[in-house]
C-alpha angles and dihedrals in degrees: 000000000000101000088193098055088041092056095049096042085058093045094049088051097047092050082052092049091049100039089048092036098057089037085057089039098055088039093057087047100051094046085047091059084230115162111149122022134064132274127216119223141193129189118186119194120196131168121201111235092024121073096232120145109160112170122194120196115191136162124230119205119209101186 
């Protein structure tokens, strides 16, 4: 394996995920109407072949 190549595969995909992710988060916001609270989020990452389920839970505060 190319650790290099790897690396930078991961990396590419995670900025996707977070760049997608906080664009679908500040859409859902802004049709909700939402402007003070919290939200609470979830993220579940899962990778076919391999077994992997990591799930991430998180608040967000708007105000």
């Amino acid at each position: 394996m190319d650790q290099d190549k790897f690396n930078m595969s991961i990396r590419k995909f995670l900025k996707e995920v977070g760049v997608t992710s906080q664009q679908r988060i500040e859409q859902a916001v802004r049709d909700a109407g939402l402007d003070e609270g919290r939200i609470r989020l979830r993220v579940r990452l899962t990778a076919d072949g391999l077994g992997l389920d990591h799930v991430v839970e998180g608040t967000i505060e708007l105000d």
